[in-house]
C-alpha positions as CSV (number, residue, x, y, z in Angstrom):
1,X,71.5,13.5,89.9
2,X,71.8,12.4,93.1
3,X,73.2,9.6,94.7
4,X,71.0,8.7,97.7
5,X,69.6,5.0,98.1
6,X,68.2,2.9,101.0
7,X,71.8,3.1,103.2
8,X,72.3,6.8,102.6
9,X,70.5,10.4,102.3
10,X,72.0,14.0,101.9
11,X,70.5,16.9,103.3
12,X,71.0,20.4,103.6
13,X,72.6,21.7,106.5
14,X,69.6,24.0,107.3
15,X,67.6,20.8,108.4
16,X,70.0,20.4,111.3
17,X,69.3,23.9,112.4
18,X,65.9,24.2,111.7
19,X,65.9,26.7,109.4
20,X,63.9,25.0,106.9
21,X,60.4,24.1,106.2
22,X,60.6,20.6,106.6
23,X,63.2,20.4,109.6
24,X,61.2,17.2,111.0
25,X,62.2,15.6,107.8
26,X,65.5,15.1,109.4
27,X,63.9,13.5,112.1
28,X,62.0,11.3,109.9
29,X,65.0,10.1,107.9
30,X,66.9,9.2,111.7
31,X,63.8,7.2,112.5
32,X,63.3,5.6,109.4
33,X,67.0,4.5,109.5
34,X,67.3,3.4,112.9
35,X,64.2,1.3,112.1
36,X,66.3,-0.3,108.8
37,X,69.1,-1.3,108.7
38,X,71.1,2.1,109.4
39,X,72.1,3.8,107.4
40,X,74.2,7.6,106.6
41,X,72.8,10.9,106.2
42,X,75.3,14.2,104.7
43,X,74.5,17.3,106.2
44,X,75.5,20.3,104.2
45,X,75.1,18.8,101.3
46,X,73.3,21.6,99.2
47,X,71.0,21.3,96.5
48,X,72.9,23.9,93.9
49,X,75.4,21.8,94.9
50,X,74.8,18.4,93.6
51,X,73.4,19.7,90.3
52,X,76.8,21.8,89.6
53,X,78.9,19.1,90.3
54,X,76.3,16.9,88.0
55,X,76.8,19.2,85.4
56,X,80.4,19.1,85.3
57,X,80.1,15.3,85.7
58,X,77.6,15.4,82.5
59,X,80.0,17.6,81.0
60,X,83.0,15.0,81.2
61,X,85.1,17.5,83.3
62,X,84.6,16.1,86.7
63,X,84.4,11.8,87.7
64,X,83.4,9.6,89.9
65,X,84.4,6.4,91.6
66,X,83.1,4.7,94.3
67,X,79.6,4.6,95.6
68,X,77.5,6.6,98.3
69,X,79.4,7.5,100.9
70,X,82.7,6.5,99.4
71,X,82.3,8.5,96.6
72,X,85.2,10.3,95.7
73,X,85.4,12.8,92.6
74,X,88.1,14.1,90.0
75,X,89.3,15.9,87.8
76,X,89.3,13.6,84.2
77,X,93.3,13.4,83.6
78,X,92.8,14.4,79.9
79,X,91.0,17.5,80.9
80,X,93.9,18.6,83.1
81,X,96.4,18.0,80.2
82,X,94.1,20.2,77.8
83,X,94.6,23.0,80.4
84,X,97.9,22.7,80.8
85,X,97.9,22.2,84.7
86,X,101.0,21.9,86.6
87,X,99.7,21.0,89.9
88,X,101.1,18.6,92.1
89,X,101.2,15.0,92.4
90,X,99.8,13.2,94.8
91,X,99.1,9.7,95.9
92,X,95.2,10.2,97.6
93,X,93.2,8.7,94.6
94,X,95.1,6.2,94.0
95,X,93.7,3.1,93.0
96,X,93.1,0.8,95.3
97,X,95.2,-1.7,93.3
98,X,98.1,0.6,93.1
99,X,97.9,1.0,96.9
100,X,97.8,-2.8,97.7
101,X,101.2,-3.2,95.8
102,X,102.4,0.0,97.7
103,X,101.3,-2.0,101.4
104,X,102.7,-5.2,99.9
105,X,106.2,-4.0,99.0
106,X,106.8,-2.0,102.1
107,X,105.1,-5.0,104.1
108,X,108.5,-6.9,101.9
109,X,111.1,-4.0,102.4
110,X,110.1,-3.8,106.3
111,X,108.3,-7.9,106.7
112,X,106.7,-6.1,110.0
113,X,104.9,-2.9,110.7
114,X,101.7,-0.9,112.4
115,X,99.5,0.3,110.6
116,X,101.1,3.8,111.5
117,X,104.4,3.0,110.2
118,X,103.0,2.1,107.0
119,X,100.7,5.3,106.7
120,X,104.3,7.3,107.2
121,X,106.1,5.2,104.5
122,X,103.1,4.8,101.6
123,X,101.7,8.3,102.0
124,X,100.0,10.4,104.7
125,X,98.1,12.1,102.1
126,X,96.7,9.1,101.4
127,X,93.2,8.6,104.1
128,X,93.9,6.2,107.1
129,X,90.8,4.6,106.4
130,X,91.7,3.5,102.9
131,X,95.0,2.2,104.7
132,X,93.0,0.4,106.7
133,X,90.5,-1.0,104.2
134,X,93.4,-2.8,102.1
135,X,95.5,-3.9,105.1
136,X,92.0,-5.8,106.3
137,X,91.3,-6.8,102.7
138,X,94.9,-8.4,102.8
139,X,95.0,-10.0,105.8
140,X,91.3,-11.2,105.0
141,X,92.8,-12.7,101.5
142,X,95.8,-14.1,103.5
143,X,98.1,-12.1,101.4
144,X,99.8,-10.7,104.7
145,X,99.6,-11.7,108.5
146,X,98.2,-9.8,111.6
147,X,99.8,-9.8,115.1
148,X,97.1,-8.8,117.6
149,X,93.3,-7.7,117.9
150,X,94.0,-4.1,119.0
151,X,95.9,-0.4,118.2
152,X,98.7,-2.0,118.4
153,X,98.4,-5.1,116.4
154,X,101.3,-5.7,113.4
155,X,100.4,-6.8,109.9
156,X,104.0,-9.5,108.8
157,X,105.2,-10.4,105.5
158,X,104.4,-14.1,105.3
159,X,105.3,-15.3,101.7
């Protein structure tokens, strides 16, 4: 089970050092994506552990969503309530639906923020670079405005 393609490869870390038979494969794979159209290789990516994270994932313990390198993986909620868990809750896999409306209503509450001020009020467990993603998704859809081309550009409230 793995999920390399054309865009993406995952090797282990004992290419980068040498340490393994085929170290010039690592070499191959830069040269072969340089020559494409880039692409993203994952050191320290072991074998054992792709297939026991495929196993749990063929066992219906652990999911997936997303695609190479966005891949993200979870816990299956029911599996969690099976086991009783009482860990915490957290905002980091949210959907990305869920964390549009998040943007959107503090983009309403506050009608004008950087992207650092809305980070601090929606989350900061949640990745900056999902932030990111929706706010340019938004402002791409014309769901929200942008003020400025650089670090300190400010997404408005338009409706």
């Amino acid at each position: 089970m793995s999920a390399e393609s054309q865009s993406l490869d995952q090797k282990s870390l004992r290419y980068a050092l040498g340490k393994h038979e085929d170290a010039d494969g690592l070499a191959c794979d830069c040269v072969g994506f340089a020559n494409a159209a880039g692409g993203t290789i994952l050191l320290g990516i072991e074998d054992d552990l792709k297939l026991w994270v495929g196993r749990l994932k063929e066992l219906g313990v652990v999911n997936t969503r997303g695609k190479t390198k966005a891949t993200e993986y979870f816990v299956e909620p029911e599996v969690l309530r099976t086991l009783e868990f009482q860990g915490e809750t957290t905002l980091k896999g949210a959907e990305r639906h869920r964390l549009r409306e998040l943007i959107l209503r503090d983009l309403e509450i506050y009608r004008k923020a950087s992207i650092s001020e809305i980070h601090g009020r929606v989350g900061k467990e949640i990745p900056g670079r999902k932030i990111r993603r929706e706010l340019t998704d938004l402002v791409k859809a014309g769901g929200i405005g942008k003020d400025g081309n650089t670090r300190a550009a400010v997404y408005l409230w338009t409706k």
